[in-house]
C-alpha positions as CSV (number, residue, x, y, z in Angstrom):
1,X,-60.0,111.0,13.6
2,X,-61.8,108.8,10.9
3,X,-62.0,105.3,11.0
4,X,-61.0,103.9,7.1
5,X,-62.5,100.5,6.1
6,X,-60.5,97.6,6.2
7,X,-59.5,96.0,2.4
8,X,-61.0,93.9,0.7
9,X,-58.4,91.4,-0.5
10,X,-58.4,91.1,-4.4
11,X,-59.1,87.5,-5.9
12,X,-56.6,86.0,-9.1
13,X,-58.1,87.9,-12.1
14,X,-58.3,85.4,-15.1
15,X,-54.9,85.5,-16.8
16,X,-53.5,84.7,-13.4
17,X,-55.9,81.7,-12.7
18,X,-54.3,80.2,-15.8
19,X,-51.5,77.5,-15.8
20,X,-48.5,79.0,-16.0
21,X,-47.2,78.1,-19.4
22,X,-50.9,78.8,-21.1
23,X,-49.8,81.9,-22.7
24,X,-47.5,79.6,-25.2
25,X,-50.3,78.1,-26.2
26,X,-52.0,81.6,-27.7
27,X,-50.2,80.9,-30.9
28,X,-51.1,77.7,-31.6
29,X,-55.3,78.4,-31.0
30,X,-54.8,81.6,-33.2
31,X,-53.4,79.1,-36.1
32,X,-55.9,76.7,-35.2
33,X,-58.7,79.8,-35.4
34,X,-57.1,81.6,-38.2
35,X,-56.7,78.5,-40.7
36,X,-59.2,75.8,-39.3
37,X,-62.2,77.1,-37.0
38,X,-62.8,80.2,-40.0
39,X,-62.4,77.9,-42.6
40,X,-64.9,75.4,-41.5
41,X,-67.3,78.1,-40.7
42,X,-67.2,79.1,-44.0
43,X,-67.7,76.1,-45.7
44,X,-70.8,74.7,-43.1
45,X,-72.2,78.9,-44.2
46,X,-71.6,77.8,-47.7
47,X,-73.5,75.0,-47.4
48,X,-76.3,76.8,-46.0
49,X,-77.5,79.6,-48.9
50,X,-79.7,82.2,-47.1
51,X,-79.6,80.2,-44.1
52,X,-81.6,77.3,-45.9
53,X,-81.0,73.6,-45.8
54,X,-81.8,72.4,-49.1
55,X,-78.9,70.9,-50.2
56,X,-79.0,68.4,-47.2
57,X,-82.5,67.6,-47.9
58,X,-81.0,67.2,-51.8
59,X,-78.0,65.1,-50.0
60,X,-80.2,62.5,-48.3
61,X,-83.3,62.6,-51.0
62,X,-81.5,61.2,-53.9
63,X,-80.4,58.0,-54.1
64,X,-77.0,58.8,-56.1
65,X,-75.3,61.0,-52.7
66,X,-76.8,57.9,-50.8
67,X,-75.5,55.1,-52.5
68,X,-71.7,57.0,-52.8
69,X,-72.0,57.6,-49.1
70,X,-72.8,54.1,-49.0
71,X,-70.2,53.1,-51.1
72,X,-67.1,55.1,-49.3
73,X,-68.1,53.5,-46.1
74,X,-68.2,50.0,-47.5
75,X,-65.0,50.5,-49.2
76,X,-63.2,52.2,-46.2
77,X,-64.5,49.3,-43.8
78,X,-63.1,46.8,-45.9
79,X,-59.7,48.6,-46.5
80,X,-59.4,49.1,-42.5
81,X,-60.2,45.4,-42.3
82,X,-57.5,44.0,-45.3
83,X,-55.0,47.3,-44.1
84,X,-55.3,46.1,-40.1
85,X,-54.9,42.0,-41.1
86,X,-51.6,43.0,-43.1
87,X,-49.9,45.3,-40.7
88,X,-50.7,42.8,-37.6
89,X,-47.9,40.2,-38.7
90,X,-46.0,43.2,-40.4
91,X,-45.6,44.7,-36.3
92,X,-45.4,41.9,-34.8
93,X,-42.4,40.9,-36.8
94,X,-41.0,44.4,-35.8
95,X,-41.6,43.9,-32.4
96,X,-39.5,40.9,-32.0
97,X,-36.9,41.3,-34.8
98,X,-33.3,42.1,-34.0
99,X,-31.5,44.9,-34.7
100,X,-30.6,44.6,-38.6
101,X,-33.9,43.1,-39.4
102,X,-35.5,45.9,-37.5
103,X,-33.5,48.4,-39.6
104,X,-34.7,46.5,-42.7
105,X,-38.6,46.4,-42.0
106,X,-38.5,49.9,-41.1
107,X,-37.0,51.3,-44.1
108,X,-39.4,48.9,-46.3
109,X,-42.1,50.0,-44.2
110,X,-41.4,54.2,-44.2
111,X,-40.0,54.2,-48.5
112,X,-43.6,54.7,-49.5
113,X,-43.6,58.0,-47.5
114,X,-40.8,59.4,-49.7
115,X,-43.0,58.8,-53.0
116,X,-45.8,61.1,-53.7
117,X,-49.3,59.3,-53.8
118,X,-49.6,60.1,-57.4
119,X,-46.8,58.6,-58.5
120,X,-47.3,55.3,-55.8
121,X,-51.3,55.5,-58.0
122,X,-49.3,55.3,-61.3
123,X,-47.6,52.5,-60.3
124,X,-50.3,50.5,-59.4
125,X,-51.7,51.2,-62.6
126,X,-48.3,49.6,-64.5
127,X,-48.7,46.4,-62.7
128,X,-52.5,45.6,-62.3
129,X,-52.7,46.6,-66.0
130,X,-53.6,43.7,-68.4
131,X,-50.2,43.5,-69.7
132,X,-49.0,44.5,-66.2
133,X,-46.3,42.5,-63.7
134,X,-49.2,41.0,-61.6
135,X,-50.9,39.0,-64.7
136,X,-47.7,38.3,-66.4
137,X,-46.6,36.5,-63.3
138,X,-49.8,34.4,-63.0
139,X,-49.6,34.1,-66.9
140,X,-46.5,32.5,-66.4
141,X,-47.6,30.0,-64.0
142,X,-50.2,28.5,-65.3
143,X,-52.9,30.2,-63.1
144,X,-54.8,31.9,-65.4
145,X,-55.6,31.6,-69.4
146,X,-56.7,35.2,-69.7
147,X,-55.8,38.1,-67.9
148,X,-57.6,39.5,-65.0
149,X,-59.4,42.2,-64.9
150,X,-57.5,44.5,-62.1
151,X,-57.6,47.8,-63.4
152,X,-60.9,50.3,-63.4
153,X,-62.1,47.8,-60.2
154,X,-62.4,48.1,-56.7
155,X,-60.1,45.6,-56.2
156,X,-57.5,48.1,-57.5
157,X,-58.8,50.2,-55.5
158,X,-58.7,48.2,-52.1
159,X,-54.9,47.1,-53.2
160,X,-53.9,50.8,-53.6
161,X,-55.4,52.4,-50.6
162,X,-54.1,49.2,-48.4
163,X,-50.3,49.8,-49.8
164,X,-50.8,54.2,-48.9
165,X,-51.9,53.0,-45.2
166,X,-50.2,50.0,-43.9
167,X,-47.3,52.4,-42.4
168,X,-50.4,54.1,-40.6
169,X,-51.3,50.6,-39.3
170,X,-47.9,49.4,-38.4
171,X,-46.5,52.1,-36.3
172,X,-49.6,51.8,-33.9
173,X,-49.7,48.6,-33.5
174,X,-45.5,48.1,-33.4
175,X,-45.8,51.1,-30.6
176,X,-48.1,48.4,-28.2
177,X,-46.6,45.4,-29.2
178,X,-43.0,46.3,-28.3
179,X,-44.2,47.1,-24.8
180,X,-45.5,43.6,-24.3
181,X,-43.7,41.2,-22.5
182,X,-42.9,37.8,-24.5
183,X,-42.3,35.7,-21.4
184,X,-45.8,35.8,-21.0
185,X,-46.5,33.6,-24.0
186,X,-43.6,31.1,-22.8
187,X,-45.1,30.9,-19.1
188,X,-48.6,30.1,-21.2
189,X,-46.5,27.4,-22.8
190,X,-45.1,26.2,-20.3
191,X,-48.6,25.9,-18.2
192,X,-49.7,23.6,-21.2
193,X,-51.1,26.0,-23.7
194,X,-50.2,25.9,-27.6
195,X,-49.0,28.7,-29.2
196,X,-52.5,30.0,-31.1
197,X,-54.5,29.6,-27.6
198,X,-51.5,31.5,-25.6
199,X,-51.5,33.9,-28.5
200,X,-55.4,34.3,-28.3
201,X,-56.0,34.1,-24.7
202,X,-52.4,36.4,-23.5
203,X,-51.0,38.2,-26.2
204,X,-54.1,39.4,-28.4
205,X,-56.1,41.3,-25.7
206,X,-53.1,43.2,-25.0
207,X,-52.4,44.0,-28.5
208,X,-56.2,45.0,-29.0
209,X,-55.4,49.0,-27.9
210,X,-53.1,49.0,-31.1
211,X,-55.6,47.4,-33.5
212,X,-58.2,49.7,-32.4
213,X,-55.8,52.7,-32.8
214,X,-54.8,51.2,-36.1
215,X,-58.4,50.5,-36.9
216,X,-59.7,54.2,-36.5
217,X,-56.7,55.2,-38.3
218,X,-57.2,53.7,-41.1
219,X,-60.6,53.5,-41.6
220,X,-60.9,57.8,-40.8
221,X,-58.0,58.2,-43.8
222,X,-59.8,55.8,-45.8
223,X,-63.4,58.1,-46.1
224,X,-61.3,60.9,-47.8
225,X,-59.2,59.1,-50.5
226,X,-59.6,60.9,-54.0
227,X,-56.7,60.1,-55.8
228,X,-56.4,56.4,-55.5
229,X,-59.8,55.7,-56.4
230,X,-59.8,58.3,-59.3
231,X,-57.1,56.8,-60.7
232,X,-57.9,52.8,-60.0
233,X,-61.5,52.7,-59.7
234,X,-64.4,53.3,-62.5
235,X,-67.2,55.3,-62.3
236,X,-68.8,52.6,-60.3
237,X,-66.7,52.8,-57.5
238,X,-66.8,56.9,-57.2
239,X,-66.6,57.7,-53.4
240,X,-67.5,61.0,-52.1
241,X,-64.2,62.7,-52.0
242,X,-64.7,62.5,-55.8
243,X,-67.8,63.5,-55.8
244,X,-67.2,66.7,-53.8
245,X,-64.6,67.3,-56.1
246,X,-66.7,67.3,-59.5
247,X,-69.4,69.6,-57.3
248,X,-67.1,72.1,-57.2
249,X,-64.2,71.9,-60.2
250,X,-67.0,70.3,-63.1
251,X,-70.4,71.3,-61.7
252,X,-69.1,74.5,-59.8
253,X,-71.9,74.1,-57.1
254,X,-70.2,75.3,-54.4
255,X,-73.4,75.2,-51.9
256,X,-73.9,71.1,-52.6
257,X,-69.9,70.3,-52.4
258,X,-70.0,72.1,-49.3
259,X,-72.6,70.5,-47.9
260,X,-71.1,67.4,-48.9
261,X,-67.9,67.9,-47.4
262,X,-69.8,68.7,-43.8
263,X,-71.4,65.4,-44.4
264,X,-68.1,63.9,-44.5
265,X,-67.3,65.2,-41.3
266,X,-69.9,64.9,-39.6
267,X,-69.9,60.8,-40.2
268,X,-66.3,60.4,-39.6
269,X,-67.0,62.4,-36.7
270,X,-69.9,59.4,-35.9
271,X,-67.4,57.1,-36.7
272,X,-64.9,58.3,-34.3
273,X,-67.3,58.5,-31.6
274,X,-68.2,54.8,-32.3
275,X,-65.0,54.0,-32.3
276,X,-64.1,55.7,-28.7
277,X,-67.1,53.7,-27.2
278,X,-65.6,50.4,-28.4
279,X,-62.4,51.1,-27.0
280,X,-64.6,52.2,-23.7
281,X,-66.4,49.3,-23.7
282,X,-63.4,47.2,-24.1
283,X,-61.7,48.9,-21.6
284,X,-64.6,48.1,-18.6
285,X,-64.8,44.6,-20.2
286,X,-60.8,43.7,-19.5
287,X,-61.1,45.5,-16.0
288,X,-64.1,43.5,-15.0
């Protein structure tokens, strides 16, 4: 009679250690893989020629790609800043509208979303235009003597980007502020606080997850404008989604617009990460 060895029990194999549920999520990487990760590894290859990095050291030798990158970061800071100030009354006048003026500022708010960008560019261009709505009006009031300069400028181009993101700043922010309690400001009141020092010291800091969510927003959309600027700006106020663009359409230097499109990422990328340690350090700051 021969004694057999006792079993060793089998541990999960990998496909069973995984949630259950995970194998829905197999079509979504492959898209993600198919038409993103393959993609992208193409372009950062294409911006490599032979495996060299030349036209990075081009990139950040010359002081034209410098002072564009520059330039789109300048721009897209400012247009977060103007884009963030205009939609903070915007949702906060959501928040605590009633029902038909809810309805109202909604629709205004979502309309620009049926228009395509080019058309919404055009139309900036009729009414910043000398003989456009915007100097007729100040014209007619006695502002001005001659018309302003609007067109071909970056204040143009700060107006037209602002109008194509204010619904990304508004939803955001409307999103936080309609979960805050407004009793809170009438118990500051009522402790002997005015309005701006209850709004500064109760309802701002809870509204600050939504500015910041609004701010990154914004300011991530902003880098990679093309049309808006193309169309409102001058030469002057090229940023690097244009200049990608003319590497690859005018110059047909595929290597440099590559390598200037992984630029792009890679800073808003930076920016991002920036971003997530301000929200971080804000976070330990209201716990503490």
């Amino acid at each position: 009679m021969t004694l057999s060895s006792p079993a060793i029990p089998r541990g999960p194999t990998l496909v069973e250690r995984l949630p259950r549920g995970s194998v829905l999520l197999v079509p979504a990487l492959l898209f993600l893989l198919l038409f993103y990760v393959y993609p992208l590894a193409q372009l950062i290859g294409a911006s490599l020629p032979g495996g060299s990095g030349k036209n990075y050291a081009l990139i950040f030798s010359r002081p034209v790609f410098l002072r564009v990158i520059a330039e789109t970061f300048r721009v897209s800071l400012v247009v977060m800043a103007v884009t963030v100030l205009v939609a903070f009354p915007y949702a906060y006048a959501m928040a605590n509208a009633g029902r038909r003026a809810l309805l109202f500022l909604t629709i205004a708010l979502l309309i620009p979303f049926w228009v395509s960008l080019l058309l919404r560019s055009f139309s900036w261009i009729v009414l910043l235009q000398n003989t456009g709505l915007v100097n007729q009006v100040l014209l007619g009031l006695g502002l001005i003597e001659t018309p302003l300069k609007l067109i071909r400028t970056e204040i143009g181009v700060i107006l037209g980007m602002v109008h194509v993101l204010l619904p990304y700043a508004v939803l955001p922010l409307y999103s936080v502020m309609k979960k805050i309690d407004m009793r809170l400001m009438e118990a500051s009141s009522i402790c002997g606080a005015s309005w701006f020092h209850g709004f500064r010291r109760v309802y701002l800091p809870m509204a600050l997850p939504g500015v910041l969510a609004a701010a990154i927003l914004t300011f991530t959309l902003a880098l990679g404008f093309y049309i808006t600027p193309a169309l409102l700006g001058s030469p002057r106020d090229m940023m690097i989604a244009q200049m990608i663009a003319g590497q690859f359409s005018e110059q047909l230097n595929f290597g440099l617009g590559a390598a200037l499109a992984v630029v792009l990422m890679g800073l808003t990328a930076l920016a991002f990460a920036l971003f997530g340690l301000g929200r971080v350090l804000l976070a330990r700051r209201a716990a503490a």
